[in-house]
C-alpha distance (Angstrom), angle and dihedral (degrees) to the residues before:
residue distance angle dihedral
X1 . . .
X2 3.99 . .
X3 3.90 91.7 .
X4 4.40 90.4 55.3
X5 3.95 82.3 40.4
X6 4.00 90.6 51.9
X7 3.98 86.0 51.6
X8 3.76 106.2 140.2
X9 3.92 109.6 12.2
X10 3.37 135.0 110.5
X11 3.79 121.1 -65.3
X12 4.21 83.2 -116.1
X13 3.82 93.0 59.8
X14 3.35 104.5 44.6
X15 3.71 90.3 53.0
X16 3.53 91.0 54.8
X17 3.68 93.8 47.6
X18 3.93 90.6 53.7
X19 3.51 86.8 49.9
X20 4.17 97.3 52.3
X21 3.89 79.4 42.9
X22 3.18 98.7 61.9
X23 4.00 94.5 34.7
X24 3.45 85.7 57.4
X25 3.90 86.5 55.1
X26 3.65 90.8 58.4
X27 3.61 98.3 49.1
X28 4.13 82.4 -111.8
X29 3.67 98.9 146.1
X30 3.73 109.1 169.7
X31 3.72 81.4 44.7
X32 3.73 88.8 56.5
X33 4.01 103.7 47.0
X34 3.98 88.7 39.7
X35 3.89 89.0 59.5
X36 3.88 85.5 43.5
X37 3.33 96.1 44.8
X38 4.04 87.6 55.4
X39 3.91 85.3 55.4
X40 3.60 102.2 54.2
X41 3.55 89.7 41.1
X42 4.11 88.8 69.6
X43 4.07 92.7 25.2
X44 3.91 109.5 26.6
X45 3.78 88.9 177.1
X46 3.50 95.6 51.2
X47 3.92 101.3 134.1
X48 3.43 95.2 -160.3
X49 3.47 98.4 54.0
X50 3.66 85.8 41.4
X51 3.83 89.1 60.4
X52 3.85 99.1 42.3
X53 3.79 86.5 51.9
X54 4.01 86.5 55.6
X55 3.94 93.6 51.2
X56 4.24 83.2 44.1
X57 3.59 84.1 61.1
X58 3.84 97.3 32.8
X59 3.94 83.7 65.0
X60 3.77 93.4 46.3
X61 3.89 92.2 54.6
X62 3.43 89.5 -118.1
X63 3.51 88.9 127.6
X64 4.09 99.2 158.3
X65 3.66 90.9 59.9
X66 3.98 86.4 39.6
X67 3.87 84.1 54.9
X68 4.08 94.0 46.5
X69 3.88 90.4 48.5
X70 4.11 95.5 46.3
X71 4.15 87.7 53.0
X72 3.23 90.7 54.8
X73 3.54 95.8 47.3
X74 4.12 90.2 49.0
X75 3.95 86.4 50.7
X76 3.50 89.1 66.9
X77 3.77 98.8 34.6
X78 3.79 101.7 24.5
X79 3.98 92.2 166.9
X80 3.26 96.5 42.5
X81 4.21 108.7 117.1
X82 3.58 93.8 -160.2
X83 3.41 97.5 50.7
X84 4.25 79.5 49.2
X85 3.22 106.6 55.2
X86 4.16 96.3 42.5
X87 4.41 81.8 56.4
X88 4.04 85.2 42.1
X89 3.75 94.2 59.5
X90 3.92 95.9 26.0
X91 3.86 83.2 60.3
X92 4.23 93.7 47.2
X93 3.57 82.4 52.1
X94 3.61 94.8 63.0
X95 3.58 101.1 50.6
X96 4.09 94.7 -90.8
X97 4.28 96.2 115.0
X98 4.12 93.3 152.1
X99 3.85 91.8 48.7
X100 3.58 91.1 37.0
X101 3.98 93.7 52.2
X102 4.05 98.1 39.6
X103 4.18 83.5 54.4
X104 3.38 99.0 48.3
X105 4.24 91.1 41.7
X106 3.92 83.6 58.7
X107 3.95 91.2 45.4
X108 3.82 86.2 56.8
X109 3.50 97.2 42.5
X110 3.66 84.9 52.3
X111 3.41 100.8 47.1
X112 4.71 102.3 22.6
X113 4.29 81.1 172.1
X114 3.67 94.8 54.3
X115 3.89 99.8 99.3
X116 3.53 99.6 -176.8
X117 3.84 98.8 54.9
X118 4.63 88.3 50.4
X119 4.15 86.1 48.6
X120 4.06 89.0 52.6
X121 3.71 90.6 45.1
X122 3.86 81.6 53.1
X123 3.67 96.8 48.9
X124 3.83 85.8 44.2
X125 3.91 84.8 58.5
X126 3.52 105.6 49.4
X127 3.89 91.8 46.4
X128 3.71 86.1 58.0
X129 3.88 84.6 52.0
X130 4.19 89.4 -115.4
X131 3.74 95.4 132.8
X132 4.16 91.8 165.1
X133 4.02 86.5 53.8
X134 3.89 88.4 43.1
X135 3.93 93.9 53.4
X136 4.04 93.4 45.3
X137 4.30 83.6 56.8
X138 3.55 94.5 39.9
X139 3.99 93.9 47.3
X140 4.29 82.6 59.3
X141 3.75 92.3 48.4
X142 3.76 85.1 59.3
X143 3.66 98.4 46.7
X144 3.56 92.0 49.6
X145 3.46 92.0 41.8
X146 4.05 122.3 12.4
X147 3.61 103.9 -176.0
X148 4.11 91.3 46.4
X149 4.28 87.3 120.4
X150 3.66 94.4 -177.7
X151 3.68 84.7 62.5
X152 4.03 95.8 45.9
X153 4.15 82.6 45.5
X154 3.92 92.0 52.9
X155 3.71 88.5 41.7
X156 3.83 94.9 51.0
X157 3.74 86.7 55.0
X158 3.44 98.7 54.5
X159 3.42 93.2 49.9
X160 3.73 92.4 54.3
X161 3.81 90.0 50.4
X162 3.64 92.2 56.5
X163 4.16 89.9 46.2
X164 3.87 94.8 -111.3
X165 3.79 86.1 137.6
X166 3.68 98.6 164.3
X167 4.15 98.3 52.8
X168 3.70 83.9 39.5
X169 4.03 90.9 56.7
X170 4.05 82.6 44.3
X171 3.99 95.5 53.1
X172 4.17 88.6 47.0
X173 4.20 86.4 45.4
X174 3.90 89.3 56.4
X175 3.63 91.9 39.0
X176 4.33 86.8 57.2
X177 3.93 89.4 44.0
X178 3.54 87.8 59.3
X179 3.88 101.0 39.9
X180 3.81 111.9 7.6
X181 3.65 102.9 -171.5
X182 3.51 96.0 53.6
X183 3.72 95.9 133.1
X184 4.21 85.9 -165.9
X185 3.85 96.1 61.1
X186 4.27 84.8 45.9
X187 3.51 95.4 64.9
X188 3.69 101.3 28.0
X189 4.38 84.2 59.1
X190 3.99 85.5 45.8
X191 3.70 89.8 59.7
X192 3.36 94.1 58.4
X193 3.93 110.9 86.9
X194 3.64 94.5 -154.9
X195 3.29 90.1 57.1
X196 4.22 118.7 110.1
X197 4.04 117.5 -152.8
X198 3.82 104.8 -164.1
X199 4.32 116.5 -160.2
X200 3.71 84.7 -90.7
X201 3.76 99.5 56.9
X202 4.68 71.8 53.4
X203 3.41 96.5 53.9
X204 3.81 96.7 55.9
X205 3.60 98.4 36.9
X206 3.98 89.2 60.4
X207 4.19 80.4 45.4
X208 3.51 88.4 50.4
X209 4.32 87.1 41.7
X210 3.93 85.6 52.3
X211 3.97 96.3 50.7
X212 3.95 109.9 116.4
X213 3.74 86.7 -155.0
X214 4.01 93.9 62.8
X215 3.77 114.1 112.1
X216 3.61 121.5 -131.0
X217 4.15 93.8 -100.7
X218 4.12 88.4 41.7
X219 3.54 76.9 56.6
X220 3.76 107.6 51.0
X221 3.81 83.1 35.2
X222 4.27 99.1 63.7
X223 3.86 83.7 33.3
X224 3.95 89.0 63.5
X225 4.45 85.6 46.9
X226 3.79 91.0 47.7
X227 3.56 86.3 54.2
X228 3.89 95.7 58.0
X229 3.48 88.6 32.7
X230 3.85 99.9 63.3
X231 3.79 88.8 36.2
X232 4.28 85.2 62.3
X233 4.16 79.2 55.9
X234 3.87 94.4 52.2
X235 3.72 91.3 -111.6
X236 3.03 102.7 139.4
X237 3.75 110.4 157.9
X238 3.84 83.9 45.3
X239 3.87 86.6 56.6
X240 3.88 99.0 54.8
X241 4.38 90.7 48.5
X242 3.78 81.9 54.7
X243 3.73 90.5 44.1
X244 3.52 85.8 41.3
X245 3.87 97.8 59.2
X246 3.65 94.1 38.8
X247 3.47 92.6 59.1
X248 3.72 96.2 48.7
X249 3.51 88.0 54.5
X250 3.25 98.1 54.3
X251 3.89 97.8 46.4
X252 3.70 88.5 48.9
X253 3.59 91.7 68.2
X254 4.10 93.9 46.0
X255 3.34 132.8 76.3
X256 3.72 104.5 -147.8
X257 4.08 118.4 173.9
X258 3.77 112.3 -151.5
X259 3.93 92.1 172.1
X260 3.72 85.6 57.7
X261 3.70 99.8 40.5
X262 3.93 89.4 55.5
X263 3.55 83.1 42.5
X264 3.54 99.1 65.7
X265 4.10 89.9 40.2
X266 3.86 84.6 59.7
X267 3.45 98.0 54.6
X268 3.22 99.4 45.1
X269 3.74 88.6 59.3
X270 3.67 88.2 57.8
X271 3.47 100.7 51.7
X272 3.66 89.7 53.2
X273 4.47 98.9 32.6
X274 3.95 82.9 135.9
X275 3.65 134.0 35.9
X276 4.05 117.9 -100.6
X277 3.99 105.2 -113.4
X278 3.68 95.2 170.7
X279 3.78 107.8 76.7
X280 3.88 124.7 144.7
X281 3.61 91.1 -134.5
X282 3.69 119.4 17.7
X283 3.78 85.4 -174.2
X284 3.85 97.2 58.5
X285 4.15 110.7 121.6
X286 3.77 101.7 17.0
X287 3.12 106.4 159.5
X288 3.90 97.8 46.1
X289 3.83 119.1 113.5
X290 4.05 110.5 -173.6
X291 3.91 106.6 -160.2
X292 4.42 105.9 -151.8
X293 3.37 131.5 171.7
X294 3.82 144.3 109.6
X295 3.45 126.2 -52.8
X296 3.86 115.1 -81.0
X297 3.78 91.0 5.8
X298 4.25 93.2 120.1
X299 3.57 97.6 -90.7
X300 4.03 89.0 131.9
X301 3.83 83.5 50.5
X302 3.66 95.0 44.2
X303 3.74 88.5 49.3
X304 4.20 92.7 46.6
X305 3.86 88.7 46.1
X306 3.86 81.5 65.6
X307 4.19 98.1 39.9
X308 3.48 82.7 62.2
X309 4.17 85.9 73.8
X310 3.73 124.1 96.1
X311 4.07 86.7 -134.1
X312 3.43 105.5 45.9
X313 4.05 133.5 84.0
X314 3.77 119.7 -168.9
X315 3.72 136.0 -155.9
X316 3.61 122.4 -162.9
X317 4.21 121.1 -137.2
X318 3.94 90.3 -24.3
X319 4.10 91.7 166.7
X320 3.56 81.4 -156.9
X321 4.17 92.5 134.2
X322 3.56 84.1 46.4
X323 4.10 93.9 50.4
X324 4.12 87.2 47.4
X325 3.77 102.3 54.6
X326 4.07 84.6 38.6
X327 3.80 88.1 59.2
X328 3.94 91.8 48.2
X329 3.66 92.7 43.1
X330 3.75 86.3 59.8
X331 3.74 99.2 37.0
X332 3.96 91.4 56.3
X333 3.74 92.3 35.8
X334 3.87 90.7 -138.4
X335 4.01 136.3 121.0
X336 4.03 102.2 -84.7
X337 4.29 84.1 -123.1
X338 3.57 93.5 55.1
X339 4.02 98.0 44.4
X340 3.90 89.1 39.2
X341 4.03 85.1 60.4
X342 3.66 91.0 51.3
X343 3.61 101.5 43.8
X344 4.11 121.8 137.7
X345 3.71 117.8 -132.4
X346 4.00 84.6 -116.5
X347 4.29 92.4 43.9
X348 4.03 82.6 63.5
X349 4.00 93.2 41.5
X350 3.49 90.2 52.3
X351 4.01 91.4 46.6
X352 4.19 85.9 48.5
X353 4.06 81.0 55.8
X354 3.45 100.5 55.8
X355 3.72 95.5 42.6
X356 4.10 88.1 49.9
X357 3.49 90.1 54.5
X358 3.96 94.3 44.7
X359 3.68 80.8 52.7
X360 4.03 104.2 48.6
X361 4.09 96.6 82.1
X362 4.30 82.1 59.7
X363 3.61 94.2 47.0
X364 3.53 100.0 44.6
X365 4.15 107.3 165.1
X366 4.31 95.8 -23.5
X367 3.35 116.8 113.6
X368 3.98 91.6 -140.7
X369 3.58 122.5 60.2
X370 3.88 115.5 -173.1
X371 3.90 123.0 -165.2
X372 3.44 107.8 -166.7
X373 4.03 94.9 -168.0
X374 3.95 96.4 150.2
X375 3.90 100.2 -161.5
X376 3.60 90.6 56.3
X377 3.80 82.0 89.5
X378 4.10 83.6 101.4
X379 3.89 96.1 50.8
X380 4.02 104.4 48.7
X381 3.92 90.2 108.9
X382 3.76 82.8 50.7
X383 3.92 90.7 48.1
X384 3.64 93.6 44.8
X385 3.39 85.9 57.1
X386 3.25 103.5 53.7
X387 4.07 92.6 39.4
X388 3.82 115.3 25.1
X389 3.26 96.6 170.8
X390 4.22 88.2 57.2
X391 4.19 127.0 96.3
X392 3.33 132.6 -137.8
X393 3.59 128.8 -152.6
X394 4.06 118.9 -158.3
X395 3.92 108.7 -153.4
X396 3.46 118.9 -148.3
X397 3.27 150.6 160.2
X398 4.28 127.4 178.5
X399 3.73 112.4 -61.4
X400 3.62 104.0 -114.0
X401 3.95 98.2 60.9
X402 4.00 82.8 39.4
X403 3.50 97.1 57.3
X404 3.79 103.4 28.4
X405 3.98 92.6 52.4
X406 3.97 85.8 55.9
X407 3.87 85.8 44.2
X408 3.73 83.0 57.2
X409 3.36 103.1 40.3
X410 3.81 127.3 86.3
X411 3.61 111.6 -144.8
X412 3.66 97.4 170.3
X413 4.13 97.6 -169.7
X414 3.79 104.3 34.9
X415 3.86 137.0 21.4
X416 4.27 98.7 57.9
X417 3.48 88.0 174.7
X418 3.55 94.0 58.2
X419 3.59 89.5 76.6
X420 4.20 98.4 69.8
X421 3.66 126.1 53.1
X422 3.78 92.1 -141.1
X423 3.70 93.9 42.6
X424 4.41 87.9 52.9
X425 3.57 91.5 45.1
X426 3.96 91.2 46.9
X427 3.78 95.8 44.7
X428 4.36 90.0 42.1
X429 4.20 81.7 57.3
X430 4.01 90.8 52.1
X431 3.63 88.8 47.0
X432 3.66 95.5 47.6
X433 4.34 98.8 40.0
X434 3.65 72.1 56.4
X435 3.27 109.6 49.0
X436 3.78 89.8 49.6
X437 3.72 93.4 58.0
X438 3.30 93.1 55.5
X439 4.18 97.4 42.6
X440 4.19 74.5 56.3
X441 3.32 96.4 49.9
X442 3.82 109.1 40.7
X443 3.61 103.8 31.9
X444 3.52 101.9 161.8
X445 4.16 88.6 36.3
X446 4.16 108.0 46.5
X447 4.06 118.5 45.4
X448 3.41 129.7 -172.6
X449 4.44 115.8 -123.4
X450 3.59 110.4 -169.1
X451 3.49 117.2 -170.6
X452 4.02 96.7 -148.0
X453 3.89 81.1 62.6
X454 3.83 95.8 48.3
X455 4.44 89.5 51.2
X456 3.50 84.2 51.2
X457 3.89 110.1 44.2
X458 3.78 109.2 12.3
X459 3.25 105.1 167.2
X460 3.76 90.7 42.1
X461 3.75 102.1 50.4
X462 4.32 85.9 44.6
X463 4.03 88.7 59.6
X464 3.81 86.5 46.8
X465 3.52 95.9 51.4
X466 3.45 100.0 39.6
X467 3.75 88.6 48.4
X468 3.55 90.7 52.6
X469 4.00 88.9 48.8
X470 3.88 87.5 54.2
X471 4.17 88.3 -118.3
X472 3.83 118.1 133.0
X473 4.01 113.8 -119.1
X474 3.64 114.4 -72.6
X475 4.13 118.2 -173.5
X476 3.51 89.1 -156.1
X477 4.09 88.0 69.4
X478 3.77 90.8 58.8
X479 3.82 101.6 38.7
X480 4.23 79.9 68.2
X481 4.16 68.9 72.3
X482 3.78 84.4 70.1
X483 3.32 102.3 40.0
X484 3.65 97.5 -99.8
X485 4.04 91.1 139.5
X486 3.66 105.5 59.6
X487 3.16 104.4 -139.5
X488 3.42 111.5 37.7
X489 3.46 82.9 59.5
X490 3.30 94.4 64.2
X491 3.62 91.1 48.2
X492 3.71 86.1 52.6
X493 4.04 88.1 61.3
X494 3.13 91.2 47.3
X495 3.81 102.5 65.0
X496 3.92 85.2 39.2
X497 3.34 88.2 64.5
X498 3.68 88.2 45.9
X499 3.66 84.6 67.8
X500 3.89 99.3 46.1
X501 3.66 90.4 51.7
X502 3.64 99.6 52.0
X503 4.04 87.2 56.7
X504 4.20 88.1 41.0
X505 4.32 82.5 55.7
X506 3.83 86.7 55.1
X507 3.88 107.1 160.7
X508 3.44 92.1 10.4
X509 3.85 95.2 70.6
X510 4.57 85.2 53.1
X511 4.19 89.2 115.5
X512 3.53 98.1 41.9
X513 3.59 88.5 45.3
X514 3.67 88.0 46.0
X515 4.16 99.2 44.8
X516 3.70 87.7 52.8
X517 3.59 93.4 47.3
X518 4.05 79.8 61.6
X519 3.57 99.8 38.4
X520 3.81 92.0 53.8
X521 3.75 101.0 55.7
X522 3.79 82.6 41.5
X523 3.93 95.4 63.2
């Protein structure tokens, strides 16, 4: 694409462009905006230079100056989608989503054949956590352009996030026709519980597993497939070696600290030993529901259970406790322990006012605002600090399927300690000594949902939770029960068949079953 770009300048420059090009290729940045610079010093309205230098900075997360170089380059080529889409997603980037969306919609309407520009409007959507917007893009990319597979990825994904399991297993099916060792589209299908691996889709995943050429994470990534895949064959024993191996992998290449993990658990139990009596306003975040827990304990359920309520808004993993008591950590220049301890009655009103108002786009007119932020399970003395008036609900469900679905679940970015059985079972222990403090502590402020409770008694364990929440009964929260919200009902099968598989593993499961048999009496 450079060379037709270069088309009528000097020998000089289009050398020079080829050379940023292919710098750019390489991830060779100064490279890059050296040979750039060399172009605009002869042509300093060159609009392809202009735009490479944008995508130079793009990289850099410099994405003001990014922004400054793409206008100029759409000044000079104002139609130009290319030169678009780079200013589209230079301008997402920099915290501008609306203008950033409403440019690139015109770029595609501009240009409906221009694949590229409909599969950035996609990513665009997803990010913004619009899957149904996402798949309308994605489905154009396609036309336009039906062997585009990071479009058909994307698209699978949304899919899946809306709970259209079945085309979301056809989207990752296409994806393998067209590249079958792509080790993504293997575990993205085995996450899928509708999905069906036949001996075949065995037989080339141990090809795959054999391959020299695989990278480590290609590695760990077809491991975590074979693993469903032989479990779809009843083979159960062959299923947890597989499991086994990917796992190792996969912690081999982390550095996970479980001293320091329980560290920080334990001293956040210090700093809050006794409950806080002395706030300004003890009235300050009603409203607020913070859904905790472990990972793949129901929390996501929990927190669609309550979706399903006229009153109530939710936002998903907003880190936004996290992102306040970062910002005071750096503003008083002080370990977050030691200004925690020495925290004013007003210093943690004021932090329960910037969170609030970090919150009010997500609450919009409800009266209920739930942030389901699951790790926040070690800061709810903080929280309750900050907002006495909030609630926090502790999502659980019994500790084998808890720790043996992260055991089996690869999480690639997040969750290191997901990768060890001792490590799960040691950081499940933190989270429930901690967890129990705080039940003790806050008993009118922290309650315990267990899932086992909810299969049992829907209807009952909805009224207690909503009571708990402050919301009036609403049927529609317990007809998620019955499947009536799509998806959580499919999140709902899921940790059923959480349960089934944990009995399928049999002997297999004898450590875990042992190490929490240890870690329980030592909590």
């Amino acid at each position: 694409m450079t060379s037709d770009r270069a088309a009528g300048l000097p020998a000089a420059a289009r050398a020079l462009l080829a050379r940023a090009s292919a710098a750019l290729d390489a991830h060779d940045l100064p490279a890059a905006e050296a040979a750039l610079d060399g172009v605009l010093a002869m042509l300093p309205d060159c609009a392809e230079a202009l735009r490479m230098q944008g995508l130079v900075r793009h990289v850099r997360g410099d994405y003001v100056t990014a922004v400054a170089f793409l206008q100029r380059a759409r000044a000079l080529l104002p139609d130009d989608p290319l030169v678009r889409m780079n200013l589209a997603t230079a301008l997402f980037a920099a915290g501008e989503p609306a203008t950033a969306m409403a440019g690139l919609e015109r770029c595609c309407a501009k240009a409906p054949d221009f694949a590229p520009a409909w599969f950035n409007l996609g990513k665009m959507y997803m990010l913004q956590q619009r899957p149904a917007g996402a798949i309308t893009a994605l489905h154009r990319a396609l036309d336009a352009e039906p062997g585009h597979v990071p479009a058909r990825m994307l698209l699978a994904q949304a899919q899946a996030s809306l709970g259209a399991l079945g085309p979301a297993g056809d989207s990752y099916r296409a994806v393998l026709r067209l590249q079958p060792d792509l080790a993504d589209a293997w575990v993205g299908l085995a996450d899928l519980e509708t999905a069906s691996f036949g001996a075949a889709d065995v037989a080339h995943l141990e090809q795959l597993l054999r391959s020299p050429l695989a990278s480590q994470r290609a590695r760990v990534c077809l491991g975590f497939a074979l693993t469903r895949a032989l479990e779809d064959q009843g083979d159960y024993a062959g299923a947890f070696r597989a499991l086994r191996k990917a796992n190792a992998q996969m912690y081999r290449a982390l550095a996970w600290k479980p001293a320091k993990s329980r560290a920080q658990a334990q001293a956040m139990r210090r700093v809050f030993e006794t409950r806080r009596t002395d706030a300004i306003d003890a009235r300050l975040g009603e409203g607020m529901v913070f859904v905790v827990g472990m990972p793949q304990a129901g929390s996501l359920l929990t927190a669609q259970v309550l979706a399903a309520h006229p009153a109530v808004a939710v936002v998903d993993e907003s880190n936004a406790v996290e992102e306040v008591l970062k910002a005071e950590t750096q503003r008083r220049q002080q370990p977050r322990v030691q200004w925690m301890s020495q925290a004013t009655p007003a210093d943690w009103q004021r932090l329960g006012r910037d969170y609030l108002a970090r919150a009010e786009a997500a609450r919009g007119r409800k009266a209920c605002l739930v942030d389901r932020t699951p790790g926040n399970w070690r800061l709810v003395g903080a929280i309750l600090a900050m907002l006495p008036g909030a609630r926090v609900v502790d999502s659980r469900r019994r500790a084998l399927e808890t720790c043996f679905a992260c055991y089996r679940q690869l999480f690639l970015d997040r969750h290191e300690f997901s990768y060890d059985l001792d490590h799960v079972t040691g950081y499940w222990s933190d989270y429930d000594a901690l967890c129990r403090h705080w039940r003790q502590l806050y008993p009118g402020r922290f309650l315990e949902h267990h899932y086992e409770a909810w299969r049992a008694e829907p209807a009952l364990q909805v009224r207690r939770l909503l009571a708990f929440c402050a919301l009036p009964f609403a049927p529609a929260c317990v007809d998620v029960h019955g499947g009536g919200e799509r998806h959580a009902g499919s999140v709902d099968a899921l940790m059923r068949r959480d349960s089934e598989r944990c009995a399928a593993y049999g002997v297999e499961l004898k450590r875990l079953r042992a190490l929490l048999g240890m870690r329980t009496a030592d909590a």
